[in-house]
N, C-alpha and C positions, 0 to 999 in steps of 0.2 A: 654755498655748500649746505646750506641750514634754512629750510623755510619753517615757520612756525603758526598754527592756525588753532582758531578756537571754535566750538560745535559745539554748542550747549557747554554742560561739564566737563567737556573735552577735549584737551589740547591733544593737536595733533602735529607731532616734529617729524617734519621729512628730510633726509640727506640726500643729496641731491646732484652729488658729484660720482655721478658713474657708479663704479666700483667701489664705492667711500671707501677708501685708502686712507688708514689713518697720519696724520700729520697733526703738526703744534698748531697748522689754521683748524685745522676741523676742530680739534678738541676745545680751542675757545669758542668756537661757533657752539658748541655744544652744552655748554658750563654756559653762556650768556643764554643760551633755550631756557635751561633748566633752572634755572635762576629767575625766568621769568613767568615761571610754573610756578617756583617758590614763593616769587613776592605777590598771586592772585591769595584772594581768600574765598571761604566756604567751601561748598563741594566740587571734587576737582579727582580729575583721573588724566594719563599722559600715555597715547598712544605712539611707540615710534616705528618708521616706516625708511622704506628707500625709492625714488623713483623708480630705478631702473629694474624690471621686470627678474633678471637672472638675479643678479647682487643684492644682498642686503648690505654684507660690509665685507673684504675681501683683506681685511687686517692691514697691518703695518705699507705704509708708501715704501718700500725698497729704493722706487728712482727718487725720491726725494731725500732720504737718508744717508744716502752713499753719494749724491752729486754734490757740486761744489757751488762755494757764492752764494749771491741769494737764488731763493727760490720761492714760489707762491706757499709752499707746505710749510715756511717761517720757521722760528729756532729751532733749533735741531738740538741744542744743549735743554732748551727750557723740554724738551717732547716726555721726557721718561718721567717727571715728577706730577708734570701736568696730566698726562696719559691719566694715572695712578690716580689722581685728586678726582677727574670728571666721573673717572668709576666708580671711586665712592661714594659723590654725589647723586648717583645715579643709584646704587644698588638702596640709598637710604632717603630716597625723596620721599618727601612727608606724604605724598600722596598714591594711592593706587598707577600699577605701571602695567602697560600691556607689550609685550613687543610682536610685529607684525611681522616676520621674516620669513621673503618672500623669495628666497633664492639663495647661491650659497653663505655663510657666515666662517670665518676662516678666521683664526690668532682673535686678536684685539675686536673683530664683529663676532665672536662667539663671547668675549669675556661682556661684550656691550648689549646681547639678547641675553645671557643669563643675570645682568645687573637688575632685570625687569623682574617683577612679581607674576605675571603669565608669559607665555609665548606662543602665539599662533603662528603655526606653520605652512608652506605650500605644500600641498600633500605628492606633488607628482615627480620633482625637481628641486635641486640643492641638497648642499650638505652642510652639517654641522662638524667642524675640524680643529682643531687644535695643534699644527703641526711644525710648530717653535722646532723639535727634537729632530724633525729629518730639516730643518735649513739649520741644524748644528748650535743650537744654542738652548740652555735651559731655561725653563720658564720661572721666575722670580718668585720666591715666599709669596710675596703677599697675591699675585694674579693666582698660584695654585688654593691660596686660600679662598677666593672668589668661586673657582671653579668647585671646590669641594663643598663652599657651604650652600651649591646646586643643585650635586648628583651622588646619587647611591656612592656606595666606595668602589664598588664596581664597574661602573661609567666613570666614575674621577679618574679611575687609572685605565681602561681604556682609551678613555681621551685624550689624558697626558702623557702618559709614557707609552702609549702603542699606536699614537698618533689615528685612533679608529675616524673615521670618515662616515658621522650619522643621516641615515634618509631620515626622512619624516617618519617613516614607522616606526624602525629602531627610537627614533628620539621620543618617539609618543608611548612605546609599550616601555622605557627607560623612567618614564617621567620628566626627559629633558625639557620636551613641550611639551603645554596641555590641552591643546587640540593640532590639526590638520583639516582643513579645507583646500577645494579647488583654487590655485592663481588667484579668479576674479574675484574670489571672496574672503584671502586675508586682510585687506584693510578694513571690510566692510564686518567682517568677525569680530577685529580687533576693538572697533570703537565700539560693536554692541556689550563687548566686553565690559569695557571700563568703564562705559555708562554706568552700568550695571552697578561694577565697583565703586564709582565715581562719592556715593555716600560715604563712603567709609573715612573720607577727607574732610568731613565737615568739620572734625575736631582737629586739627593739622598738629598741633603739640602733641597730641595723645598719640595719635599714626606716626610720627616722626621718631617718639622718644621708642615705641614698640620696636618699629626697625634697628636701631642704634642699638636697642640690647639684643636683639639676635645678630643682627651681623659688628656690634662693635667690640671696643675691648674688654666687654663683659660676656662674648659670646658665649653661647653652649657647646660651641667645639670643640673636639679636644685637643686645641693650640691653645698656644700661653697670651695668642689676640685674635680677634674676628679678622675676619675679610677687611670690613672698613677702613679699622684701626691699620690694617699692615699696607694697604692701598694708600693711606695717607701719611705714611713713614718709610717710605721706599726704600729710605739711602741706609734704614738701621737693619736691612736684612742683604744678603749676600745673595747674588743671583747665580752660583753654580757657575759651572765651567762654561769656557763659549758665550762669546759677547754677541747682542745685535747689534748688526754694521753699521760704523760709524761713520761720520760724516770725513771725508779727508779735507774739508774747508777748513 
């Protein structure tokens, strides 16, 4: 599901299952990536990408969620906390983050391109969606805190509660992404990116703790905790009406 490759200062994670549908495999695939970003030293930047041309990430596996016994997408009890943990890991990795998204991002692949510090876009194709509210269930404390310590208050709530459906422009004249390119030139965007960036890792305690007070329990939001902090305490906030489907195993 996860291949992982290094470019100079540049780590480069591709997902690589279709549609990356999230599941409890992918997110350990994902957290063992990241981890192995964590444990390089010096200057370091992390590009993330998806094979397949339309899809960056197409959120939540539904057929794996809702069917029975085993399945490749693995626990289904461990998904909601681990989900939660990989994105905080993600939105506060000590290093510069680019995300390359190259096709639609939808639930869980939108909260996984705005955990990034840039986003390069396909300029022609895909959307950016948030659409938990029309499949009937509300979106969790701590993911709408993800998403708000992203976008204007104005894109927060279109996203979340009116379910808007962002192209590349909207998302760029938004500041959702900070650029758009052709197809053949978001991966090749994305790494000149964080090359670029890629210095700003040299200190990794210094980059690290930076993050951790803007998005943690010290955040400058005006909630009682950052994004991080609520991402890694899932089960202390209440997720609103309307559950996502669970497993009948």
């Amino acid at each position: 599901m996860i291949e992982l490759e290094r470019q100079g200062d540049v780590f480069v994670l591709t997902m690589t299952d279709g549609e990356n549908r999230w599941n409890t495999t992918l997110c350990r695939e994902l957290d063992a990536a990241l981890d192995e970003v964590i444990a390089s030293e010096g200057p370091a930047a992390l590009v993330t990408a998806s094979a397949d041309t339309k899809f960056f990430s197409n959120g939540l596996d539904l057929g794996w969620i809702t069917s029975r016994g085993e399945h490749p997408g693995g626990d289904r009890k461990a998904f909601n906390n681990e989900a939660m943990a990989v994105l905080a890991k993600m939105l506060t990795l000590p290093v510069p983050t680019v995300c390359a998204v190259n096709g639609h991002a939808f639930g869980a692949g939108l909260m996984l391109a705005l955990g990034h510090d840039v986003r390069v876009m396909r300029e022609d194709r895909g959307y950016l969606c948030a659409n938990e509210i029309q499949l009937g269930f509300a979106i969790p404390a701590p993911e709408l805190a993800l998403f708000r310590s992203k976008m204007s208050m104005g894109a927060f709530h279109q996203t979340v509660q009116l379910a808007k459906r962002w192209s590349a422009a909207e998302a760029l004249a938004e500041g959702i992404v900070q650029q758009t390119v052709p197809l053949e030139d978001v991966l090749s965007a994305s790494i000149a990116t964080a090359a670029q960036l890629s210095g700003l890792a040299a200190n990794r305690e210094m980059f690290g703790w930076q993050k951790e007070q803007i998005y943690g329990a010290d955040s400058a939001l005006q909630h009682p905790h950052g994004a991080a902090h609520l991402l890694r305490n899932p089960d202390d906030y209440a997720t609103g009406p309307g559950k996502i489907p669970s497993s009948p195993a």
